[in-house]
TIKEMI-711124 format. One record per residue (C-alpha): residue in three letters; residue number from 1; x, y, z. Coordinates in pm, whole numbers, plus 50000, padded with zeros to 5 digits. Layout:
REM residues N
+------+-----+-------+-------+-------+
! rest !  nr !     x !     y !     z !
+------+-----+-------+-------+-------+
!  ALA ! NUM !     X !     Y !     Z !
...
+------+-----+-------+-------+-------+
REM end
This chain:
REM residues 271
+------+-----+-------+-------+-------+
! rest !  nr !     x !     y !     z !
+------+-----+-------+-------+-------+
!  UNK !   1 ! 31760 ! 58191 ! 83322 !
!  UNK !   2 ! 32030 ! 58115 ! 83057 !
!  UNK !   3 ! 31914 ! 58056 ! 82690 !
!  UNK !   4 ! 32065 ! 57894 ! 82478 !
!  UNK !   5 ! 32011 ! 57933 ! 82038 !
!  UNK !   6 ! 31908 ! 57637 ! 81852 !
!  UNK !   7 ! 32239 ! 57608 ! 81667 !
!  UNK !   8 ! 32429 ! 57645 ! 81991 !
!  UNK !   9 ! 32167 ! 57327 ! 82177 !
!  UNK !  10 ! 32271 ! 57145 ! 81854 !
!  UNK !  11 ! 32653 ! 57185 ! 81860 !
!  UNK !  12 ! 32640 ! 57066 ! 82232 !
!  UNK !  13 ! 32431 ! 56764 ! 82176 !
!  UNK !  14 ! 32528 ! 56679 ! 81865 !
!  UNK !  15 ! 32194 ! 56643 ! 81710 !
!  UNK !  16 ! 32055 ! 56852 ! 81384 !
!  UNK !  17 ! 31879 ! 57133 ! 81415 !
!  UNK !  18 ! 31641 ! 56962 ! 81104 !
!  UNK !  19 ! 31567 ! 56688 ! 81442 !
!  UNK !  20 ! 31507 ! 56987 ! 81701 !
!  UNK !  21 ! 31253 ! 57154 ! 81458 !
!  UNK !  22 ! 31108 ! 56803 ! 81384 !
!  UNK !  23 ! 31088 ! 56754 ! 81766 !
!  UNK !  24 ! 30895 ! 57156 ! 81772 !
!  UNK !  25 ! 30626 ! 57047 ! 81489 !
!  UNK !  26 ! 30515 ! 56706 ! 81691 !
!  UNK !  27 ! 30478 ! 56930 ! 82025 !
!  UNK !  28 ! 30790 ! 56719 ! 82189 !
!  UNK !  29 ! 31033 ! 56998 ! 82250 !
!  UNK !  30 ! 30855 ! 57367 ! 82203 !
!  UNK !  31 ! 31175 ! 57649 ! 82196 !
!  UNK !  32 ! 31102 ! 57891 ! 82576 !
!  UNK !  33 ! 31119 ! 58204 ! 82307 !
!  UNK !  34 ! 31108 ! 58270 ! 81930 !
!  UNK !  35 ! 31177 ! 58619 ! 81846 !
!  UNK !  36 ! 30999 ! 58853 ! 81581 !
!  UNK !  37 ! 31335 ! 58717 ! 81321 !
!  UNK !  38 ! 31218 ! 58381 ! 81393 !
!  UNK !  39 ! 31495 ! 58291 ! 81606 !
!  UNK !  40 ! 31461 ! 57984 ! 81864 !
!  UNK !  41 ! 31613 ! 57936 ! 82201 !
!  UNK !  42 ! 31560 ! 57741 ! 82462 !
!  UNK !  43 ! 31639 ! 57759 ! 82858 !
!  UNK !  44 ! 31738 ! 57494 ! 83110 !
!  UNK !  45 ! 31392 ! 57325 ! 83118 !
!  UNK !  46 ! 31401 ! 57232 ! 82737 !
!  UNK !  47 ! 31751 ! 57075 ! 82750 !
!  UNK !  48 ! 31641 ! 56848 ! 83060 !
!  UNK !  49 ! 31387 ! 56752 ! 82824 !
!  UNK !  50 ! 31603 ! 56697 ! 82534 !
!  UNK !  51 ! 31812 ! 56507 ! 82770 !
!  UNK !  52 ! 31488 ! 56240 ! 82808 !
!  UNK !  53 ! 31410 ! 56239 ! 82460 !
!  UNK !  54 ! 31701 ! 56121 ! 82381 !
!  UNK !  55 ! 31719 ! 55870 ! 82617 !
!  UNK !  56 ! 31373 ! 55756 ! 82550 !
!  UNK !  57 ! 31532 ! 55704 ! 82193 !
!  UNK !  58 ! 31773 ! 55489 ! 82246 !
!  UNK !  59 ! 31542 ! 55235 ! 82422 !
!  UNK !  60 ! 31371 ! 55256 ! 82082 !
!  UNK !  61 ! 31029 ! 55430 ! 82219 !
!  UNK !  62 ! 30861 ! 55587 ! 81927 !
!  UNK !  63 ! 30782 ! 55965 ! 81924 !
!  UNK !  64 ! 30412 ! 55948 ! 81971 !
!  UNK !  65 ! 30501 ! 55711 ! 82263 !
!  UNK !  66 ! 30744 ! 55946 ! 82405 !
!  UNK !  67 ! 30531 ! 56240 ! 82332 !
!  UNK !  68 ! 30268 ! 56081 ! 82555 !
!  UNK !  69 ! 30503 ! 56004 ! 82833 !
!  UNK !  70 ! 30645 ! 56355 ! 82897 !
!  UNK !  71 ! 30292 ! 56516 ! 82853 !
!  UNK !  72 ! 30143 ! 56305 ! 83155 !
!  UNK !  73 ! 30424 ! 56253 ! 83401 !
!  UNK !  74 ! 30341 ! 56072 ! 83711 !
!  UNK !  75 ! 30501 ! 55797 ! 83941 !
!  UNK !  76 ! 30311 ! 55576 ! 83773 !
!  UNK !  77 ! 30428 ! 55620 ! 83455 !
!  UNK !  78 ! 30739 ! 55703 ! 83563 !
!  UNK !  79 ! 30761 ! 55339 ! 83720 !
!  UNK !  80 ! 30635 ! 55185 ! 83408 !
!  UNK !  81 ! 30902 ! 55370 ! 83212 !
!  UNK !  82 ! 31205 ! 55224 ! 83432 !
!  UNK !  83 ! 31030 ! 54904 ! 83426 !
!  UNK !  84 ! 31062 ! 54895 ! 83024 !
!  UNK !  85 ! 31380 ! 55021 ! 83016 !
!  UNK !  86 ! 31542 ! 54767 ! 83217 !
!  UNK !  87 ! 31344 ! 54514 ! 83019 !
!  UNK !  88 ! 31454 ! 54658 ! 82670 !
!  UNK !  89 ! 31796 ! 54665 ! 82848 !
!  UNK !  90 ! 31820 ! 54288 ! 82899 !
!  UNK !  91 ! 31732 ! 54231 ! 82571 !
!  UNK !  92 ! 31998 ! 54401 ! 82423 !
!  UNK !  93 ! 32206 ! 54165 ! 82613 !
!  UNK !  94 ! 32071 ! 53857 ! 82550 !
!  UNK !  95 ! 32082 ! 54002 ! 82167 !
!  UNK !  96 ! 32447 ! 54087 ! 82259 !
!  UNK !  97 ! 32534 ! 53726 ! 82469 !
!  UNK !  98 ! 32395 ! 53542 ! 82109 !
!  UNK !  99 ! 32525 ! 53749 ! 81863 !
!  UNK ! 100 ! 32902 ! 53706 ! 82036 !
!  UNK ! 101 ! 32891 ! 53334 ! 82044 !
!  UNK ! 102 ! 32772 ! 53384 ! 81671 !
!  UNK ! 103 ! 33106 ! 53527 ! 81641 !
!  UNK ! 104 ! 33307 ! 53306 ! 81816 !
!  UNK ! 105 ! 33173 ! 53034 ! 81639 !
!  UNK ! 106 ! 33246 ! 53222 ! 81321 !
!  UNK ! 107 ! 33564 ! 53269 ! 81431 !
!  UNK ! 108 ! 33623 ! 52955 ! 81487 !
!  UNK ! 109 ! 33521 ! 52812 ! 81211 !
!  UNK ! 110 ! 33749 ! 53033 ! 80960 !
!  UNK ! 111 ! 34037 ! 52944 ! 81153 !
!  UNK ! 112 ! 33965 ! 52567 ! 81099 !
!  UNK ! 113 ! 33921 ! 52654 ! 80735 !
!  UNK ! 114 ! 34211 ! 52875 ! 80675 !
!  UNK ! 115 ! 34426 ! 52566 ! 80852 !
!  UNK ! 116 ! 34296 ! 52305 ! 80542 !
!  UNK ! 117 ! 34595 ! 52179 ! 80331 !
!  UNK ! 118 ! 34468 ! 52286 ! 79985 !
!  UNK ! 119 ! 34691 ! 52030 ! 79831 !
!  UNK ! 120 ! 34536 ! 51751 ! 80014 !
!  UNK ! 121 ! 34534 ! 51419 ! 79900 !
!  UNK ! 122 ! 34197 ! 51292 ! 79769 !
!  UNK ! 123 ! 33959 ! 51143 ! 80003 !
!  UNK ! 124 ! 33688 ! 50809 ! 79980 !
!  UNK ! 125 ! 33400 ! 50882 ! 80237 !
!  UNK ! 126 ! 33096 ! 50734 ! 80331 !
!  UNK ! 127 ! 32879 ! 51046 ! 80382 !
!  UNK ! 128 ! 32523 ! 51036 ! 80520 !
!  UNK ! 129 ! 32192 ! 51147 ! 80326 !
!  UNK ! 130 ! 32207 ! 51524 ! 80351 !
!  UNK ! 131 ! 31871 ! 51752 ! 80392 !
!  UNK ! 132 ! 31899 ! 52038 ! 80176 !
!  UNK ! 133 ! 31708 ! 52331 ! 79978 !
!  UNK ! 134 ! 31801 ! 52323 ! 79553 !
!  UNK ! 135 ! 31692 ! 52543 ! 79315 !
!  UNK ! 136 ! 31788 ! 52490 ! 78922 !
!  UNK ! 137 ! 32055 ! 52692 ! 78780 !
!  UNK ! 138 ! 32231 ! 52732 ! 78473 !
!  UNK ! 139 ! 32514 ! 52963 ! 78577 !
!  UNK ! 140 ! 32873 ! 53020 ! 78548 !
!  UNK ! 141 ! 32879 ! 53308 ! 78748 !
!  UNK ! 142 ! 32946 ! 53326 ! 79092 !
!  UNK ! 143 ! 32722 ! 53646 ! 79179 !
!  UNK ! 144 ! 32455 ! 53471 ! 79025 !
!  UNK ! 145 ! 32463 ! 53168 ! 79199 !
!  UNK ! 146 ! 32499 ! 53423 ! 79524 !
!  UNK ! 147 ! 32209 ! 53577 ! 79448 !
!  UNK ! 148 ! 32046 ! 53221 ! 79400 !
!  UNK ! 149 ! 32201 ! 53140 ! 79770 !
!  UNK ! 150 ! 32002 ! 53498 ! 79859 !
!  UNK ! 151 ! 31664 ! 53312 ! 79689 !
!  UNK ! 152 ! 31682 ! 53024 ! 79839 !
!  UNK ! 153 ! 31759 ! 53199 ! 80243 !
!  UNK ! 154 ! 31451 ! 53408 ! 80215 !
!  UNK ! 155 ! 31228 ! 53097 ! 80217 !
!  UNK ! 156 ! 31445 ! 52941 ! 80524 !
!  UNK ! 157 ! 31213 ! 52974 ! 80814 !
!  UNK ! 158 ! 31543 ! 53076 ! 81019 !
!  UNK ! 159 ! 31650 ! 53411 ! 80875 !
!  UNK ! 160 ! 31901 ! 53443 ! 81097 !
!  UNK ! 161 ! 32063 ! 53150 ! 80917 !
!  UNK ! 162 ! 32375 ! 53297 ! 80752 !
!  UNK ! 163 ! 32491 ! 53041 ! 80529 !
!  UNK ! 164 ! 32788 ! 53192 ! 80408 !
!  UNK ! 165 ! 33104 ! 53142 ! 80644 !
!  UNK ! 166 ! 32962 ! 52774 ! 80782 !
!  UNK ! 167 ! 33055 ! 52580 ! 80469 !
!  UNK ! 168 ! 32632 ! 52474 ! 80403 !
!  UNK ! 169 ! 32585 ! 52679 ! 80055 !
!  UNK ! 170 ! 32726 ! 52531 ! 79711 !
!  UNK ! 171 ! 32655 ! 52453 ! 79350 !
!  UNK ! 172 ! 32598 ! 52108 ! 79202 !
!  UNK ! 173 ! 32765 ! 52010 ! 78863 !
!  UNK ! 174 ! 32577 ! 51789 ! 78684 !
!  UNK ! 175 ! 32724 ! 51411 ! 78565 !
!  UNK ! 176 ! 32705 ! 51510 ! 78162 !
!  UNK ! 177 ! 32893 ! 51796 ! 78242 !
!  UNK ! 178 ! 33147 ! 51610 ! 78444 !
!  UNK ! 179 ! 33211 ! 51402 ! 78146 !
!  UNK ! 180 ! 33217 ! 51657 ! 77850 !
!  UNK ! 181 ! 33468 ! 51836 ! 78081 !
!  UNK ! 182 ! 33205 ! 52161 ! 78115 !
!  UNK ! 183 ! 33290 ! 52245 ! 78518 !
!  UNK ! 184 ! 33205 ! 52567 ! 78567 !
!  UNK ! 185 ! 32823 ! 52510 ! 78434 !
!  UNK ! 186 ! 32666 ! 52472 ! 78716 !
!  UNK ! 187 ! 32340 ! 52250 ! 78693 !
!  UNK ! 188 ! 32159 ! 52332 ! 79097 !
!  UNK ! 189 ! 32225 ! 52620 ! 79356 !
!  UNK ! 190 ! 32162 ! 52442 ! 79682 !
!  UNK ! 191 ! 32183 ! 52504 ! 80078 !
!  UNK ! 192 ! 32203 ! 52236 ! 80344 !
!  UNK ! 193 ! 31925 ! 52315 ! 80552 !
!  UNK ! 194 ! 31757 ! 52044 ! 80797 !
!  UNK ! 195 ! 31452 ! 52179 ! 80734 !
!  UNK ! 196 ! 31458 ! 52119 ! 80364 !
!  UNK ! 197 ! 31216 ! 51959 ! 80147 !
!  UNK ! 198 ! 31512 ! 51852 ! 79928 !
!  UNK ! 199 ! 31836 ! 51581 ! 79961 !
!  UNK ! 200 ! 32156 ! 51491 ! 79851 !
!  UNK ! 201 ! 32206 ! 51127 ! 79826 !
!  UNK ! 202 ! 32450 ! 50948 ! 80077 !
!  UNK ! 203 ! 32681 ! 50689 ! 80014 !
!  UNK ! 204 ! 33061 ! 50658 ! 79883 !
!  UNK ! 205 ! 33211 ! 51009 ! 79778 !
!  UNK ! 206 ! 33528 ! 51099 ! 79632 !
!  UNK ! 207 ! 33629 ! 51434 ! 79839 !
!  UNK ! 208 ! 33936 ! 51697 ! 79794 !
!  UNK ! 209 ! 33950 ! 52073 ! 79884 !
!  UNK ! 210 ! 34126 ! 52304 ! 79686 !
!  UNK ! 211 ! 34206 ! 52692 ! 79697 !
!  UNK ! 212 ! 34143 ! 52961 ! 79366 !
!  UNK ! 213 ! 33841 ! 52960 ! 79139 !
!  UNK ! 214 ! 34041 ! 52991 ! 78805 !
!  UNK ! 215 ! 33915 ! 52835 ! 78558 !
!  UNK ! 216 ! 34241 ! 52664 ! 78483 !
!  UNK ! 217 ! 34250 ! 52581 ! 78871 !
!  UNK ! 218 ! 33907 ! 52414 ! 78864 !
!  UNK ! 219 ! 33985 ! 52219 ! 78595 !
!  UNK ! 220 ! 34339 ! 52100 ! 78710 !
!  UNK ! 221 ! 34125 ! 51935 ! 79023 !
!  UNK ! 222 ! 33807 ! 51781 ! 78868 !
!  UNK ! 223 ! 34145 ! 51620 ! 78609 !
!  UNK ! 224 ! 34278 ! 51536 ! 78955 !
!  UNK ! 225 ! 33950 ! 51323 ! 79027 !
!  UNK ! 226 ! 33923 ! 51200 ! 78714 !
!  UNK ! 227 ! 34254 ! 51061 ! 78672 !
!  UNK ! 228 ! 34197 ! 50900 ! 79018 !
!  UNK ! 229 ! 33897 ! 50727 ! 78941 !
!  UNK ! 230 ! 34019 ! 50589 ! 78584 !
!  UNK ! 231 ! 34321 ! 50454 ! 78804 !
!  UNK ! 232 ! 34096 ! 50271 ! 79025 !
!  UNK ! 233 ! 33816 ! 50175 ! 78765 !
!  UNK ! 234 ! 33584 ! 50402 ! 78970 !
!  UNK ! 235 ! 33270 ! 50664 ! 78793 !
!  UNK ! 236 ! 33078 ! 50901 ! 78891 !
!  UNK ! 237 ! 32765 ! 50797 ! 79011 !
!  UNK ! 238 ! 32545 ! 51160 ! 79014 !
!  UNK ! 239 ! 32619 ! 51514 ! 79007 !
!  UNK ! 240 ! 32930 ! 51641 ! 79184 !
!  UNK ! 241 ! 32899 ! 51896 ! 79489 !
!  UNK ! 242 ! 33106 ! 52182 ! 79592 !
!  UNK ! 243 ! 33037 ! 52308 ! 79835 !
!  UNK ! 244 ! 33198 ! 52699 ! 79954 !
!  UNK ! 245 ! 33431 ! 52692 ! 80254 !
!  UNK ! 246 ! 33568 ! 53032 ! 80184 !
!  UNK ! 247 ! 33431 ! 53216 ! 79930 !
!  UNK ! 248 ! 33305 ! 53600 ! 79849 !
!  UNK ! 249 ! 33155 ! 53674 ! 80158 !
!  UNK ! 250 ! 33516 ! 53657 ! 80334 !
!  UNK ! 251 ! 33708 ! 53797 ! 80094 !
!  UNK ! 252 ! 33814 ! 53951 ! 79795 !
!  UNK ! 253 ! 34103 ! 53740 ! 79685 !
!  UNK ! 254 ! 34018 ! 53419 ! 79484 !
!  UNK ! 255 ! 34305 ! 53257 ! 79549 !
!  UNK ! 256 ! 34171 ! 53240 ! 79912 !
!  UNK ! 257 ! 33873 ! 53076 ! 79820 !
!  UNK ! 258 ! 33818 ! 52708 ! 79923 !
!  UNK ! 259 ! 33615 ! 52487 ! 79799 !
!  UNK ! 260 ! 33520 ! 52106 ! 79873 !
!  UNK ! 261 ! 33402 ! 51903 ! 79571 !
!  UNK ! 262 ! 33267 ! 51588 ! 79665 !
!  UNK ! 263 ! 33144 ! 51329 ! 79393 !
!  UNK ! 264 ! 32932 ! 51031 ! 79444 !
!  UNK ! 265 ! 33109 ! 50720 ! 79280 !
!  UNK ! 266 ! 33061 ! 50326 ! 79194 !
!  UNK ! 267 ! 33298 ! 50068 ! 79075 !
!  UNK ! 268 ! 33254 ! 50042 ! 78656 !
!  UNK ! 269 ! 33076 ! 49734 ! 78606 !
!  UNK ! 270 ! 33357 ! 49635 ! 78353 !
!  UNK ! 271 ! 33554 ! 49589 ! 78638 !
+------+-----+-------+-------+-------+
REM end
């Protein structure tokens, strides 16, 4: 019968030979000879056995598991073993099936973004009460409002609930900082989450999208809003959203960021 060396078993199979003398010291895959010079090879037996081990891997079986199975082989367990993988196989595809219409949706989604006309006109909504998880901030800085984001997804029941890329994550500027003119302060870190303890008020909103995160850009647009609602004896009536349409997670560029700031207003009672 043909031997083979361990360095030649682990050229052909690709794996290290660090894993095949792992595999000897649990008792999964003893060498057929080891020679005085501490040499290992193995014959035709051990490779078919290799051969299961490594299928038994990819199905995710853990060694002791596998070790069990190829020390007691019967029908039986034999059954049992096709029985689990075709189980662990439709898994994988359901997995698969939800984490491609994750995708699309993604997809989707950025396309609808990237098609936004920064230079929109600005916008008067009626939006609805919004459910939502805020934590305090006092921030300028992007990462550390992302981290924040981070903070506030670990307690979301959902963890599968990637807020970046669905426009749901944003920062809140508070209403004395709107009026001193201090934008990038950042007063709340927040998440739109249905499941939230916290809310955003509804009612009339001033909206407009716009693309950068200079400062000079940021302040060119809030001066935008501002000018609008001096024109039409309008104020702001709370803290003003924005909210991330396109931000750090999808890429590196800030003038490819897009942002939504929406801010709650009234009519000035001096009207």
């Amino acid at each position: 019968m043909k031997l083979y060396r361990i360095g030649q078993v682990s050229k052909l199979y690709g794996i290290s030979v660090e894993t095949l003398r792992h595999y000897e010291k649990l008792g999964l895959l003893l060498p057929s000879k080891v020679t005085d010079s501490g040499y290992r090879y193995y014959d035709s037996r051990q490779i078919w056995k290799l051969n299961l081990i490594r299928t038994l891997r990819k199905l995710d079986l853990g060694l002791s598991d596998i070790a069990h199975f190829i020390q007691d082989r019967t029908l039986d367990s034999s059954a049992a073993l096709l029985n689990l993988q075709l189980e662990t196989i439709a898994k994988k595809k359901s997995e698969l099936e939800q984490l491609e219409q994750e995708l699309k949706h993604r997809q989707a989604y950025l396309e609808k973004a990237r098609a936004i006309n920064e230079a929109s006109e600005i916008r008067r909504q009626v939006l609805p009460e919004r459910k939502a998880r805020i934590l305090p901030a006092k921030t300028s800085n992007l990462w550390e409002v992302d981290r924040i984001h981070k903070e506030i997804e670990s307690q979301m029941t959902d963890q599968k609930i990637a807020y970046f890329a669905w426009g749901k994550a944003g920062v809140l500027v508070g209403q004395a900082a709107l009026e001193q003119g201090e934008y990038h302060t950042y007063k709340q870190v927040f998440i739109f989450d249905e499941e939230g303890d916290d809310q955003l008020t509804g009612g009339d909103y001033l909206c407009l999208y716009y693309r950068g995160e200079s400062p000079e850009v940021i302040a060119q647009q809030y001066q935008r809003l501002r000018d609008y609602m001096n024109r039409y004896q309008l104020e702001a009536a709370g803290p003003a959203l924005e909210i991330y349409k396109l931000d750090i997670h999808e890429t590196d560029r800030q003038e490819e960021y897009l942002t939504e700031i929406q801010i709650p207003y009234r009519t000035s009672p001096d009207k």
